[in-house]
N, C-alpha and C positions, 0 to 999 in steps of 0.2 A: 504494500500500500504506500509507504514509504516511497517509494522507487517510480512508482507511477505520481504519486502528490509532486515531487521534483519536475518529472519530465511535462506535466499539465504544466505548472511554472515556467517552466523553462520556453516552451512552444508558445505560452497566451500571456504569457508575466500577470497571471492571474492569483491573489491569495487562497491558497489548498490549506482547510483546515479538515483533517480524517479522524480524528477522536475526539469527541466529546463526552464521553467516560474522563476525561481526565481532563474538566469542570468540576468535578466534583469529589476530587478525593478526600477532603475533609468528612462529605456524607460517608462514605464506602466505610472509611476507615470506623466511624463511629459508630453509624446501622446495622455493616455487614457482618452478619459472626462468621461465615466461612471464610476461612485463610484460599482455599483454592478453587473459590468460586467463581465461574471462569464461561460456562453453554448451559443454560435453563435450570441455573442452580437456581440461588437466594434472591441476586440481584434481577438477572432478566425473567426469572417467574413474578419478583416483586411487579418489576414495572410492567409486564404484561397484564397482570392483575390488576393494575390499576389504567390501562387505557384501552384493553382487551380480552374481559376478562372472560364473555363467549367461549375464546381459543384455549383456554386452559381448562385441562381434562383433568379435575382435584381430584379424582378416582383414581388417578395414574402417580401420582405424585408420592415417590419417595425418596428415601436416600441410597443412594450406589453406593457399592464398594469402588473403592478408585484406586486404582495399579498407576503408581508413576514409575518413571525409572529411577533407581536407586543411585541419583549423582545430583552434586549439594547445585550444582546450576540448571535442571532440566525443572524450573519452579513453574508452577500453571496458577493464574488467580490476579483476581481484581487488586488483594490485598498484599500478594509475595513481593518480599522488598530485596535489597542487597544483591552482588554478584548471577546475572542468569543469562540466558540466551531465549533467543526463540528460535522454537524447533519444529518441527511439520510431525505433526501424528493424524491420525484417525480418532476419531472419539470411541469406536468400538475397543481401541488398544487400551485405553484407558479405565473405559466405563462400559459397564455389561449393560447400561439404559441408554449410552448416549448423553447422559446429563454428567457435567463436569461440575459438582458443586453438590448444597445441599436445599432443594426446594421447599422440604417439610419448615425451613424457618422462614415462608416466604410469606407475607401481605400486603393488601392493595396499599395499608396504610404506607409502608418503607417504600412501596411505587409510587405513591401521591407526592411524598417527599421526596424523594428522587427527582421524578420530572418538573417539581416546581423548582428548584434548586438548580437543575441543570436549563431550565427556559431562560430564567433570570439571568444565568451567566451570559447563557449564549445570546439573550438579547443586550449584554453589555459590552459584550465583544463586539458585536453586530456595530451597537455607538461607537465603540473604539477604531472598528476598523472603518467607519465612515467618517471620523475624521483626519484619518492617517492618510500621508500624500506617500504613494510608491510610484 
């Protein structure tokens, strides 16, 4: 994403912002209790819950066992901090459901605040980058 955000810049000298998850790491860090909550764990079952909640199957909803590989940099999650890389897996390698994380701690309320939290920012960036001359 990274790599393609560059070359859109480079081609249109246009501003590429790709994550908006990290608006809000004060939320994550306070709300979230999964450390490697990462595909339809806490986080994105919260905010689905709270802006689509139709699509969530509560019947389905539990917690995976999670196989990572056993080395201190292959960390997965909203919340893992220090020394890591990013690495390409499959989420079947990982997780027997697919779900990287744990959804049983998830509600519409931690989505409510989420997405208000994260609009706000993003609409003060939005001012920020309407005054900035590039």
């Amino acid at each position: 994403m990274e790599a393609a955000a560059q070359r859109i810049k480079a081609d249109t000298n246009v501003f590429v912002a790709i994550d908006t998850v990290s608006l809000i790491p004060d939320f994550i860090e306070k709300s979230i209790e999964t450390n490697y909550d990462a595909h339809a764990g806490e986080f994105e079952t919260s905010t689905t819950l709270a802006n689509r909640e139709n699509c969530v199957v509560k019947e389905r909803i539990k917690k995976p066992k999670i196989k990572l590989p056993e080395s201190k940099y292959t960390k997965i999650g909203l919340k893992e901090t220090g020394p890591k890389i990013s690495w390409a897996f499959r989420t079947k390698e990982i997780s027997e459901t697919g779900v990287i994380g744990d959804p049983t701690k998830a509600s519409k309320e931690k989505g409510e605040a989420a997405w208000k939290l994260a609009i706000e920012r993003l609409a003060d960036l939005l001012t920020e980058l309407d005054r900035m001359k590039f």
